[in-house]
CHARMM internal coordinates of N, CA and C (Angstrom, degrees):
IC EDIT
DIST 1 N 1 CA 1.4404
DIST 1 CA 1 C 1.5306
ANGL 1 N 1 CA 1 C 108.14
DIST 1 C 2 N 0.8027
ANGL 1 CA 1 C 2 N 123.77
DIHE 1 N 1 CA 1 C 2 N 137.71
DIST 2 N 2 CA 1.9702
ANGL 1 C 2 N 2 CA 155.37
DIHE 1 CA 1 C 2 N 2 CA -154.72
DIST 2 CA 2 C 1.8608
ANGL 2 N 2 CA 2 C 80.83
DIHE 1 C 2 N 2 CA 2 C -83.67
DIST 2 C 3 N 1.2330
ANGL 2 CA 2 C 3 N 123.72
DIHE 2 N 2 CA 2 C 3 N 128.72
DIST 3 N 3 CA 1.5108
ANGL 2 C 3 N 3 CA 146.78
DIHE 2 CA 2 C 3 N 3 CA 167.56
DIST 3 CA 3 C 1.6929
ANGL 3 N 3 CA 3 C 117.79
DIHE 2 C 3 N 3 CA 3 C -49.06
DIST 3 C 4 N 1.5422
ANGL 3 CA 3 C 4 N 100.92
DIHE 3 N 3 CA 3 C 4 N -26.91
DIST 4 N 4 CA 1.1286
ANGL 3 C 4 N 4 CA 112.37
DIHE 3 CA 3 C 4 N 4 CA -178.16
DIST 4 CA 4 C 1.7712
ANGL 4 N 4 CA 4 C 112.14
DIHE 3 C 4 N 4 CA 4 C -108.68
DIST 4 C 5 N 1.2837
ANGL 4 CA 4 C 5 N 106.88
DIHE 4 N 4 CA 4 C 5 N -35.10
DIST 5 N 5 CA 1.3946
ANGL 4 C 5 N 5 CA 107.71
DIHE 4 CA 4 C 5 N 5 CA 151.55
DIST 5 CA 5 C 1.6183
ANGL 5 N 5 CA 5 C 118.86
DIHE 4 C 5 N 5 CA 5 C -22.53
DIST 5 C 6 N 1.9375
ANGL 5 CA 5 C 6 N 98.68
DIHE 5 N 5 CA 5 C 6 N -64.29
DIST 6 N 6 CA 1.1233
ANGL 5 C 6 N 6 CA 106.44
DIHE 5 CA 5 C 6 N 6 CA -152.94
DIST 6 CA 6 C 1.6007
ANGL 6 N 6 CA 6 C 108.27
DIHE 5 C 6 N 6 CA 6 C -57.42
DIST 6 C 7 N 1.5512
ANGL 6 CA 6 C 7 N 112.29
DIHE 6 N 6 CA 6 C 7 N -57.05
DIST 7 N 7 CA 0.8504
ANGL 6 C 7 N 7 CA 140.97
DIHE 6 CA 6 C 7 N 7 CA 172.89
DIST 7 CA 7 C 1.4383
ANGL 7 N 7 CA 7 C 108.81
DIHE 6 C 7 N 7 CA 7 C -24.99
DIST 7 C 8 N 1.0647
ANGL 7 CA 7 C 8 N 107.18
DIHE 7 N 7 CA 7 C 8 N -69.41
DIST 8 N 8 CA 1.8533
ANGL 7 C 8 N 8 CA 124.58
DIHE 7 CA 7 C 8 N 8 CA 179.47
DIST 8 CA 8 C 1.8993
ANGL 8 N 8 CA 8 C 94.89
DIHE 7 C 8 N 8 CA 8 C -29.35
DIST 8 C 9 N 0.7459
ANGL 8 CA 8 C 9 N 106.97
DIHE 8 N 8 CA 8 C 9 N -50.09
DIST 9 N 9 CA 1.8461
ANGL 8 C 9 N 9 CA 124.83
DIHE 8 CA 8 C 9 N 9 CA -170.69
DIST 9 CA 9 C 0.8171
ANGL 9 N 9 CA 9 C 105.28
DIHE 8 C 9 N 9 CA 9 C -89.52
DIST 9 C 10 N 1.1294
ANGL 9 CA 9 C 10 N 148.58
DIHE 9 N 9 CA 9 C 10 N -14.72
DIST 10 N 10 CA 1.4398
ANGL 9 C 10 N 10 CA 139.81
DIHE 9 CA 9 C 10 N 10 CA 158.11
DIST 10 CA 10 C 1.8916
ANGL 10 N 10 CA 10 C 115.15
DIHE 9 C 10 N 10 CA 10 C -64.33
DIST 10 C 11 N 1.2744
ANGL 10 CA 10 C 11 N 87.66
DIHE 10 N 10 CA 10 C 11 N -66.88
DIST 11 N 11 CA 1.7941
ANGL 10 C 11 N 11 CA 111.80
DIHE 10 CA 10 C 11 N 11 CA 161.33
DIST 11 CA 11 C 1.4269
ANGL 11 N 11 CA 11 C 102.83
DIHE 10 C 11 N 11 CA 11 C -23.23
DIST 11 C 12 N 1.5844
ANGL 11 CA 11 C 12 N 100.89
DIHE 11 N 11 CA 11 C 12 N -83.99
DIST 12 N 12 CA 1.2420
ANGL 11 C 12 N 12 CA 117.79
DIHE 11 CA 11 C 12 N 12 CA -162.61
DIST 12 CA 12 C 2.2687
ANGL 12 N 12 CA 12 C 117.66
DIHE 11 C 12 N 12 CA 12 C -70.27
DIST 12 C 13 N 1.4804
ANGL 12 CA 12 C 13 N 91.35
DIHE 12 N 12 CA 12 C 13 N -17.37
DIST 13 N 13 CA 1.7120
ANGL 12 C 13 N 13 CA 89.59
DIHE 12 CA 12 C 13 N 13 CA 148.46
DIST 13 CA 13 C 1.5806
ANGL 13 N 13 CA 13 C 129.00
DIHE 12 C 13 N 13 CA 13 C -87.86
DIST 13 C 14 N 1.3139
ANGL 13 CA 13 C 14 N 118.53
DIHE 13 N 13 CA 13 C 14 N 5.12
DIST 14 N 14 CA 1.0426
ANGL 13 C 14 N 14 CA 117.24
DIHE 13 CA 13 C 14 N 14 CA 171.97
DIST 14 CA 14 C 1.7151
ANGL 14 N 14 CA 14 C 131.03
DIHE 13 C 14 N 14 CA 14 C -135.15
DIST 14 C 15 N 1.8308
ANGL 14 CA 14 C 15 N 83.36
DIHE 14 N 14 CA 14 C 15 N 34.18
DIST 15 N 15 CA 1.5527
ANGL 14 C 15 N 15 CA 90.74
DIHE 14 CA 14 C 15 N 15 CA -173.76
DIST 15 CA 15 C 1.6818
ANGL 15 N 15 CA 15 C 92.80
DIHE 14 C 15 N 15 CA 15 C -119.79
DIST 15 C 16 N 1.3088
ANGL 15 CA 15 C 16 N 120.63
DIHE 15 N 15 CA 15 C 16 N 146.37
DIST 16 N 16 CA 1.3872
ANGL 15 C 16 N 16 CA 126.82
DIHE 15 CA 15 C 16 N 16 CA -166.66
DIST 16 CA 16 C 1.9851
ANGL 16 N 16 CA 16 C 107.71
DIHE 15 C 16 N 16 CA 16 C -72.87
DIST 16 C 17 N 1.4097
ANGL 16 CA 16 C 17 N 104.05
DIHE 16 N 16 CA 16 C 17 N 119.15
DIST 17 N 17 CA 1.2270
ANGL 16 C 17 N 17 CA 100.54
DIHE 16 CA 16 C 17 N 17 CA 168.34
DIST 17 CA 17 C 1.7960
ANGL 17 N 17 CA 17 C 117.82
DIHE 16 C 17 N 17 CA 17 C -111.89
DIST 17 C 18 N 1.4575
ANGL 17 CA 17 C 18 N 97.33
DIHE 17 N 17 CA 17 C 18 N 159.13
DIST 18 N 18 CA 1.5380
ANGL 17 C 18 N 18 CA 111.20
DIHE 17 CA 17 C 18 N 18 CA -166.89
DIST 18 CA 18 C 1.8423
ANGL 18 N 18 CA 18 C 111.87
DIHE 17 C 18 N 18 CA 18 C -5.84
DIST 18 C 19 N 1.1855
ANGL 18 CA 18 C 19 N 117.87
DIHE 18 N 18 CA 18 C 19 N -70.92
DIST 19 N 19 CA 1.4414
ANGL 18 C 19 N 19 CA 117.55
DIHE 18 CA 18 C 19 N 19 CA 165.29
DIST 19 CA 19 C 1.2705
ANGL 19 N 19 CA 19 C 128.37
DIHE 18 C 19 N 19 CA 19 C -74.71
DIST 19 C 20 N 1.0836
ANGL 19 CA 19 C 20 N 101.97
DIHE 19 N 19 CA 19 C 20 N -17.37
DIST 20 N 20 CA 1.5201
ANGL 19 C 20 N 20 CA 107.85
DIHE 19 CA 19 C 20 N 20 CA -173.67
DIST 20 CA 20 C 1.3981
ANGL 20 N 20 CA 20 C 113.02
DIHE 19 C 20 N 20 CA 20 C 85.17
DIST 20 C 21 N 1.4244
ANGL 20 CA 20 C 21 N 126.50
DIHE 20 N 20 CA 20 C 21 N 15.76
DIST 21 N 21 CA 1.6218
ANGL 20 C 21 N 21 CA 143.42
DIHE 20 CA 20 C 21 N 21 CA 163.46
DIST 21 CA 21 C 1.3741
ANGL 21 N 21 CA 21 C 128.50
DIHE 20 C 21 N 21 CA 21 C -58.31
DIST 21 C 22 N 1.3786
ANGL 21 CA 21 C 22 N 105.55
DIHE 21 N 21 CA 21 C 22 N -39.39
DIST 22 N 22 CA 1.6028
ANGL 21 C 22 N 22 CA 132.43
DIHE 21 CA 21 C 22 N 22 CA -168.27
DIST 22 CA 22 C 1.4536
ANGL 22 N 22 CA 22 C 108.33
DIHE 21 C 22 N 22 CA 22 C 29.94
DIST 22 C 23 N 0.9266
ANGL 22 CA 22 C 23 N 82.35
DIHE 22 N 22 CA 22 C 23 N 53.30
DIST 23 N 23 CA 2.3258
ANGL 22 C 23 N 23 CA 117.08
DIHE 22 CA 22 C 23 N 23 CA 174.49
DIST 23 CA 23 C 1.6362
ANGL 23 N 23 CA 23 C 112.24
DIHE 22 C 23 N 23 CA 23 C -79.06
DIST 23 C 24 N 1.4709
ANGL 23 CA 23 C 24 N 103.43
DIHE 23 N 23 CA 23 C 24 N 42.79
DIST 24 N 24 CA 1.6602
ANGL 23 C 24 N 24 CA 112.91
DIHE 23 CA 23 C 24 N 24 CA -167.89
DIST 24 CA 24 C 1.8693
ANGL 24 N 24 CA 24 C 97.10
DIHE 23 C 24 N 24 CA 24 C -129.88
DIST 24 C 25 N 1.4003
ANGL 24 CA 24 C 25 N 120.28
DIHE 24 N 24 CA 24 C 25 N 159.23
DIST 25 N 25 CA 1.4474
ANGL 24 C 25 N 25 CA 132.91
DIHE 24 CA 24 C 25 N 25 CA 165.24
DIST 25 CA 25 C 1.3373
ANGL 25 N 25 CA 25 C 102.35
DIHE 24 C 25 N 25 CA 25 C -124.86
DIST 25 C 26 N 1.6903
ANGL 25 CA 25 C 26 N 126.44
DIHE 25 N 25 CA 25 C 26 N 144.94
DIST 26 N 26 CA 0.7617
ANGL 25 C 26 N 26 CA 136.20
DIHE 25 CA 25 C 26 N 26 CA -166.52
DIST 26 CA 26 C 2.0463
ANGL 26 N 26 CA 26 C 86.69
DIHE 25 C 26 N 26 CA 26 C -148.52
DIST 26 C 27 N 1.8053
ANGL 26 CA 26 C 27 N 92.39
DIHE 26 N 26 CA 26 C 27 N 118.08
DIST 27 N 27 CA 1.3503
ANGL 26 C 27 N 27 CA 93.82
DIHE 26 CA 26 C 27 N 27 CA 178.06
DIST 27 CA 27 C 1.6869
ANGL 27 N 27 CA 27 C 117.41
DIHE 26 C 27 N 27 CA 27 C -141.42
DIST 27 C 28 N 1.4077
ANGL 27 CA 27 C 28 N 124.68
DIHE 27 N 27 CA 27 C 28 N 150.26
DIST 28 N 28 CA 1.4897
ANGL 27 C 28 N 28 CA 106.19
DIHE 27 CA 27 C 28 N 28 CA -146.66
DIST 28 CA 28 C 1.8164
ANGL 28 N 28 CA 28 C 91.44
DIHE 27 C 28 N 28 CA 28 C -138.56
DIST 28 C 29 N 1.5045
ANGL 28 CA 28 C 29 N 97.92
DIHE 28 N 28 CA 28 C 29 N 123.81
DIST 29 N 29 CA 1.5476
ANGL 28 C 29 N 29 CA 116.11
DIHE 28 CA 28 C 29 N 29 CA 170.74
DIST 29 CA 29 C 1.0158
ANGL 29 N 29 CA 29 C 105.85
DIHE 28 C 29 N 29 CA 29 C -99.19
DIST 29 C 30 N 1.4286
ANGL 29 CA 29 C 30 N 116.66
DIHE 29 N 29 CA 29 C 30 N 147.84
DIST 30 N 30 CA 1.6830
ANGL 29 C 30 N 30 CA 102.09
DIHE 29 CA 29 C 30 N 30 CA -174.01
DIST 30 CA 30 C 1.1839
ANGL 30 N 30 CA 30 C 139.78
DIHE 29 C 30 N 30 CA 30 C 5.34
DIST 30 C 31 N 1.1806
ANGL 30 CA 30 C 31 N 146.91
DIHE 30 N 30 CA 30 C 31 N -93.42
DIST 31 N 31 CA 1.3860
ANGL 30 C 31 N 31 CA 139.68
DIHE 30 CA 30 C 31 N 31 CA 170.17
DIST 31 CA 31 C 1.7151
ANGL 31 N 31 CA 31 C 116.69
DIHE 30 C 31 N 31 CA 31 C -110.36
DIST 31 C 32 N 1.6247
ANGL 31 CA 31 C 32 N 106.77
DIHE 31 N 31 CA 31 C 32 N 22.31
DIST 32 N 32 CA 1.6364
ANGL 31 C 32 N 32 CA 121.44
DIHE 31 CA 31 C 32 N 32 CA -170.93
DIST 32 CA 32 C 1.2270
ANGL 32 N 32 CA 32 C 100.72
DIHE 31 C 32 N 32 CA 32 C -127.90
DIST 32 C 33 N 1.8011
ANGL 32 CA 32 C 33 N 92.02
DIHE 32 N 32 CA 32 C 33 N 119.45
DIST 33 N 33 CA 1.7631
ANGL 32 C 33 N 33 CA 88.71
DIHE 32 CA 32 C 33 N 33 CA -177.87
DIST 33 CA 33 C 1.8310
ANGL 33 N 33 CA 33 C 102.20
DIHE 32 C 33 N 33 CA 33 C -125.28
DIST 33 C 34 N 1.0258
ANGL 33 CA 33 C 34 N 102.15
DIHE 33 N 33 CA 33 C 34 N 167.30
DIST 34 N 34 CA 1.5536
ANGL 33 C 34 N 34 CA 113.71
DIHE 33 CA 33 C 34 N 34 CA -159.54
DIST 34 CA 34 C 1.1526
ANGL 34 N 34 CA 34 C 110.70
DIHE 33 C 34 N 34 CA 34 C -117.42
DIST 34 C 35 N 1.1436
ANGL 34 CA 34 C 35 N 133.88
DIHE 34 N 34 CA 34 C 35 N 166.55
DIST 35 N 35 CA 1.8390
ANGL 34 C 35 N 35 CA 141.93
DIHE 34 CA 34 C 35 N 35 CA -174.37
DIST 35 CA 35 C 1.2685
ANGL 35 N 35 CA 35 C 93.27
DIHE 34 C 35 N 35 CA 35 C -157.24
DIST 35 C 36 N 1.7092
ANGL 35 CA 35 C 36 N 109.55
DIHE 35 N 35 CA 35 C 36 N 125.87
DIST 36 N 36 CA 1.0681
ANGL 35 C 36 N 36 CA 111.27
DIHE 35 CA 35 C 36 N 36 CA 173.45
DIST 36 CA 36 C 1.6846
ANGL 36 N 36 CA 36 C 98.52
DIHE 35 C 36 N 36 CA 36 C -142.88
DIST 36 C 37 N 1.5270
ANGL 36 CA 36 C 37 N 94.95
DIHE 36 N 36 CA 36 C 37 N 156.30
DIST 37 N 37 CA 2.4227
ANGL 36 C 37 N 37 CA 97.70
DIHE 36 CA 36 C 37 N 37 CA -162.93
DIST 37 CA 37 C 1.9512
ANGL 37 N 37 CA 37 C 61.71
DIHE 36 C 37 N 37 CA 37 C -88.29
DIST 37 C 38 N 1.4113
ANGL 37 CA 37 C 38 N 84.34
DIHE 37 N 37 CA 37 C 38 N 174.21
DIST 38 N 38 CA 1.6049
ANGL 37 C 38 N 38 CA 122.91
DIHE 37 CA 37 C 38 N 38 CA 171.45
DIST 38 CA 38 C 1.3737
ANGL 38 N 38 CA 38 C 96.71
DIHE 37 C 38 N 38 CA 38 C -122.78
DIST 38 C 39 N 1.1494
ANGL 38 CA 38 C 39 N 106.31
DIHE 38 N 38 CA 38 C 39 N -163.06
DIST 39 N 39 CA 1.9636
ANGL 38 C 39 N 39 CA 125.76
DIHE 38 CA 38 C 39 N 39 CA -167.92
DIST 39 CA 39 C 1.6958
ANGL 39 N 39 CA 39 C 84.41
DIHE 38 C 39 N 39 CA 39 C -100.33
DIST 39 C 40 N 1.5256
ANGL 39 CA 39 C 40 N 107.11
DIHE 39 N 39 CA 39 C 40 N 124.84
DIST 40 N 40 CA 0.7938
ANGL 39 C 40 N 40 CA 108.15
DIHE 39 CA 39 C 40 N 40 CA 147.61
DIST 40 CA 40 C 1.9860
ANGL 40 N 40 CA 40 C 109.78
DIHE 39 C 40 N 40 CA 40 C 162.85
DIST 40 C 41 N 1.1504
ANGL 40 CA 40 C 41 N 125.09
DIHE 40 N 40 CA 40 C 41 N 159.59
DIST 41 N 41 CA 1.6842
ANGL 40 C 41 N 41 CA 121.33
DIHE 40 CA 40 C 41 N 41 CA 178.18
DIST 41 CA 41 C 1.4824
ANGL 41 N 41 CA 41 C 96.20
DIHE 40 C 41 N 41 CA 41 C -46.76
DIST 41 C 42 N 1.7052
ANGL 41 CA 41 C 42 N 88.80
DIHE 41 N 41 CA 41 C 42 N 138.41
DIST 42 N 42 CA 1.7778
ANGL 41 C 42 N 42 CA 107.07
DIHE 41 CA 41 C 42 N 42 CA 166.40
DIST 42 CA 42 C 1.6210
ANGL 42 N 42 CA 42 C 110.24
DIHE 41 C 42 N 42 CA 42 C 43.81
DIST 42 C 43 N 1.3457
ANGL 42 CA 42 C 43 N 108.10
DIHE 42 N 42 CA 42 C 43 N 43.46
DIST 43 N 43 CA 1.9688
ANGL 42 C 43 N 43 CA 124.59
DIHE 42 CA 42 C 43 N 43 CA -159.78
DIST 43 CA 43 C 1.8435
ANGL 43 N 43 CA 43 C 83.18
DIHE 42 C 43 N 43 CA 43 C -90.94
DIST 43 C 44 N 1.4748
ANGL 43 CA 43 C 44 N 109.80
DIHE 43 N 43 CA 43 C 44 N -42.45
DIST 44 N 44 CA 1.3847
ANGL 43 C 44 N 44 CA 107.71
DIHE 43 CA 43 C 44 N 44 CA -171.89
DIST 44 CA 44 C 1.5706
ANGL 44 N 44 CA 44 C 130.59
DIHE 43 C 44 N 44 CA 44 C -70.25
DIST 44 C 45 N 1.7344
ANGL 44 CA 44 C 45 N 100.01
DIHE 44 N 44 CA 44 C 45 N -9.86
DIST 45 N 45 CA 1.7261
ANGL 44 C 45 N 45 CA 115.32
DIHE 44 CA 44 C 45 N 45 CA -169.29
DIST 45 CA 45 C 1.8527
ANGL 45 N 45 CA 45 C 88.55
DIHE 44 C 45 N 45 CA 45 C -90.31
DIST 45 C 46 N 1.2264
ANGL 45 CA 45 C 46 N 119.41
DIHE 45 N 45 CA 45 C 46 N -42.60
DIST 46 N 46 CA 1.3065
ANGL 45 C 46 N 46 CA 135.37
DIHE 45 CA 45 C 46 N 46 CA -169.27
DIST 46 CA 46 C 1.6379
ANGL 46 N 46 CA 46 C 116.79
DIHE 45 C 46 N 46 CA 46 C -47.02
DIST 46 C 47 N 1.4957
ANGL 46 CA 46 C 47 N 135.52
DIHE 46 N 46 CA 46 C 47 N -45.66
DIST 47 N 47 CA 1.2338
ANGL 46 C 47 N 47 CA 120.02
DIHE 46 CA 46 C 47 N 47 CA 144.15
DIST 47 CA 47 C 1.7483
ANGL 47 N 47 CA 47 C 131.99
DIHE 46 C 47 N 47 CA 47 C -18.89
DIST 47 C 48 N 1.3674
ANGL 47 CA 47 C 48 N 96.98
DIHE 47 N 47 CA 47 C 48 N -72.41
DIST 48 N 48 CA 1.6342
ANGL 47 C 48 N 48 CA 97.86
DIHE 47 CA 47 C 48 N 48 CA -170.38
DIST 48 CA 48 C 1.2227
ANGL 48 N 48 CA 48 C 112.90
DIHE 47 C 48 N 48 CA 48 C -33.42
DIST 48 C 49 N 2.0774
ANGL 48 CA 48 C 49 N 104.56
DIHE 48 N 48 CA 48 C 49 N -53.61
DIST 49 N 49 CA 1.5655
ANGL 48 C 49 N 49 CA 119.49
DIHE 48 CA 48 C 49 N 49 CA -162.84
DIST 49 CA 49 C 1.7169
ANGL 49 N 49 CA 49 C 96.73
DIHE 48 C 49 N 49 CA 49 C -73.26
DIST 49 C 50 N 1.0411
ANGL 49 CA 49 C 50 N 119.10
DIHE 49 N 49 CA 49 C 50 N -15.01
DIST 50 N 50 CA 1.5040
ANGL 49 C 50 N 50 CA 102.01
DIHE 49 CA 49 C 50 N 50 CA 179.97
DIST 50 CA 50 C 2.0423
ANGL 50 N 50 CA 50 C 104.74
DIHE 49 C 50 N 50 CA 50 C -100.71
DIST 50 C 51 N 0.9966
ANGL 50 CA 50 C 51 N 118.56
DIHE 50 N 50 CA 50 C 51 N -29.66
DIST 51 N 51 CA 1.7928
ANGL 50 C 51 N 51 CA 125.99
DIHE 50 CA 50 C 51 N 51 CA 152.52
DIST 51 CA 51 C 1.3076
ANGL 51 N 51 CA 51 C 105.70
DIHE 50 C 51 N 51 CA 51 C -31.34
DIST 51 C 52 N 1.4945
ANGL 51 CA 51 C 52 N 124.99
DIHE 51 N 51 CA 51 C 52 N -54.95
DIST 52 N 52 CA 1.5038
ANGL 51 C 52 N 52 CA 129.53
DIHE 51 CA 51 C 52 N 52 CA -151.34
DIST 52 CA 52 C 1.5977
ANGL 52 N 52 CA 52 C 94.59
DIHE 51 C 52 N 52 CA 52 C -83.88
DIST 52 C 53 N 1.7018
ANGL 52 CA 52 C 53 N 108.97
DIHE 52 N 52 CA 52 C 53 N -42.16
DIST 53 N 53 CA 1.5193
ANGL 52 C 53 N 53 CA 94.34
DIHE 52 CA 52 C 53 N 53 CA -161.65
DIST 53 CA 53 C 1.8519
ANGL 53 N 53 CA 53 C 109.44
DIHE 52 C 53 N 53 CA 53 C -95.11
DIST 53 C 54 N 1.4993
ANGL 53 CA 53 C 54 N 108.25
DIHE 53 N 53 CA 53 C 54 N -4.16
DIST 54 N 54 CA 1.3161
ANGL 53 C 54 N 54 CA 93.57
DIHE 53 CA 53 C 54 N 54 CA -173.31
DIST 54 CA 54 C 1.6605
ANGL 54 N 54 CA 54 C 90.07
DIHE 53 C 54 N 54 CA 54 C -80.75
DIST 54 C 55 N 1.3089
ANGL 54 CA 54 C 55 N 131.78
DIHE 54 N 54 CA 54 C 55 N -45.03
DIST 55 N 55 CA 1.4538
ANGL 54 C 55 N 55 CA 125.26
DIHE 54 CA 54 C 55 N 55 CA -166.21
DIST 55 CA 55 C 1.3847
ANGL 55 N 55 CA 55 C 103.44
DIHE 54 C 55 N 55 CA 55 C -55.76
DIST 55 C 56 N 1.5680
ANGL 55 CA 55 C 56 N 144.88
DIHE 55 N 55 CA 55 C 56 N -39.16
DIST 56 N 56 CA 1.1462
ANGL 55 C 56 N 56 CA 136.35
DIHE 55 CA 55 C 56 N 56 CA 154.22
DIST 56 CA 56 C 1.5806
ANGL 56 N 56 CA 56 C 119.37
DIHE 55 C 56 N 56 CA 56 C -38.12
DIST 56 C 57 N 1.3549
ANGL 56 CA 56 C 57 N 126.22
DIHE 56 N 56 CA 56 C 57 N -22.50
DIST 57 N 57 CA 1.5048
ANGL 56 C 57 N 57 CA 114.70
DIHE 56 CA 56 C 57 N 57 CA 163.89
DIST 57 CA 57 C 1.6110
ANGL 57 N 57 CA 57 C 125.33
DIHE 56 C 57 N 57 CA 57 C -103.44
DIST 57 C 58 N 1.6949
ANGL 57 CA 57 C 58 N 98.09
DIHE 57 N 57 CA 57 C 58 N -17.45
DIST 58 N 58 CA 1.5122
ANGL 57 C 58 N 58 CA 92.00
DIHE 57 CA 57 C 58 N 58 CA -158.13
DIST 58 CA 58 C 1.8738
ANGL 58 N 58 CA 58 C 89.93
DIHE 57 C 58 N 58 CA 58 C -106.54
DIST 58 C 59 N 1.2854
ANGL 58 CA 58 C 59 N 128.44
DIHE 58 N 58 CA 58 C 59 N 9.96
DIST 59 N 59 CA 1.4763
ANGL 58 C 59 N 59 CA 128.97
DIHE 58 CA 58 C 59 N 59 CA 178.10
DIST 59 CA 59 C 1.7070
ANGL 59 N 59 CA 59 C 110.93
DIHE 58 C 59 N 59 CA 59 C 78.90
DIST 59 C 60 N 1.1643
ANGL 59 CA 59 C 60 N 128.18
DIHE 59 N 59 CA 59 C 60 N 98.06
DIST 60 N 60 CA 1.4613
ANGL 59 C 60 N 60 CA 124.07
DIHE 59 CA 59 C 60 N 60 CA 162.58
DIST 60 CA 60 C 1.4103
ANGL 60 N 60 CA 60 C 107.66
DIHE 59 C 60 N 60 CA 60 C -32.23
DIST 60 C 61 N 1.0975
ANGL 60 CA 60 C 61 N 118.01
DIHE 60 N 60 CA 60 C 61 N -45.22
DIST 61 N 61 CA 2.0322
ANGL 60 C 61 N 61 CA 89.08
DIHE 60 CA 60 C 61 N 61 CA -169.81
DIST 61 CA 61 C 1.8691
ANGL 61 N 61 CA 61 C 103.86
DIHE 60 C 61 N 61 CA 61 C -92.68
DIST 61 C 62 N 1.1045
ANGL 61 CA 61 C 62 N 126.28
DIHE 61 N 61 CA 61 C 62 N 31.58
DIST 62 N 62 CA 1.5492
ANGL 61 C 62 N 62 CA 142.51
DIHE 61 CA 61 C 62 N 62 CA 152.29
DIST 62 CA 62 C 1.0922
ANGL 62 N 62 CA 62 C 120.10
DIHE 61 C 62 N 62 CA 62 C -49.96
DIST 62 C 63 N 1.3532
ANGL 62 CA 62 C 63 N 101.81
DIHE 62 N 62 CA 62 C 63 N -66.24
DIST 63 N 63 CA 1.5632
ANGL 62 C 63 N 63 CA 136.29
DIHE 62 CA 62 C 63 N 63 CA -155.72
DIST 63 CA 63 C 1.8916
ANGL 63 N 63 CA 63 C 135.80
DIHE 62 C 63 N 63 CA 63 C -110.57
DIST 63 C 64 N 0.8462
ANGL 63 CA 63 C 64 N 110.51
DIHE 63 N 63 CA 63 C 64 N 165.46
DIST 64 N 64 CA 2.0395
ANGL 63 C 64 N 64 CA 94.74
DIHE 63 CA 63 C 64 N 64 CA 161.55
DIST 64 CA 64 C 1.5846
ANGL 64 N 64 CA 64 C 92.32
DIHE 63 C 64 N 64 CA 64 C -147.89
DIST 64 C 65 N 1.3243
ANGL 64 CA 64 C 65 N 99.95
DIHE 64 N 64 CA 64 C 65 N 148.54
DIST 65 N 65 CA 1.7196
ANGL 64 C 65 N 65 CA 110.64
DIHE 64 CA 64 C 65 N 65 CA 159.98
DIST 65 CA 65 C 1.2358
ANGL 65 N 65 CA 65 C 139.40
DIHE 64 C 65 N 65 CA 65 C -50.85
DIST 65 C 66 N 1.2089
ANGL 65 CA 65 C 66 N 151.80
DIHE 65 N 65 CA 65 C 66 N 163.26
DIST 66 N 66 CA 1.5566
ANGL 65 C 66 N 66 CA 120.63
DIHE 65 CA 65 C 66 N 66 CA 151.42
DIST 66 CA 66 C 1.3578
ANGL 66 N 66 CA 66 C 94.26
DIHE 65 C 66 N 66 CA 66 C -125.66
END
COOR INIT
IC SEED 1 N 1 CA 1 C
IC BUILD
């Protein structure tokens, strides 16, 4: 796993989402990483807030979305 990957997930496990569940997967193909809600209340608002905070650890020009 890529240093900045990790990082990205670190960030983004410890930044508060919609419920405060952090009911999201975050998974990385080569340099494309993914956000996906899990089952759960307000599971669907929970991407963005975890989008915003993993790119705060893992560097926007790292990575691309899918």
């Amino acid at each position: 796993m890529p240093a900045w990957f990790r990082s990205g997930i670190e960030v983004a496990m410890l930044a508060p989402t919609a419920m405060n569940q952090q009911k999201f997967r975050l998974t990385l193909e080569g340099n494309t990483v993914q956000a996906q809600p899990l089952e759960g209340f307000y599971s669907r608002v929970d991407p963005g807030i975890v989008k915003y905070h993993f790119e705060i650890g893992a560097g926007k020009e790292n990575f691309r979305w899918k």
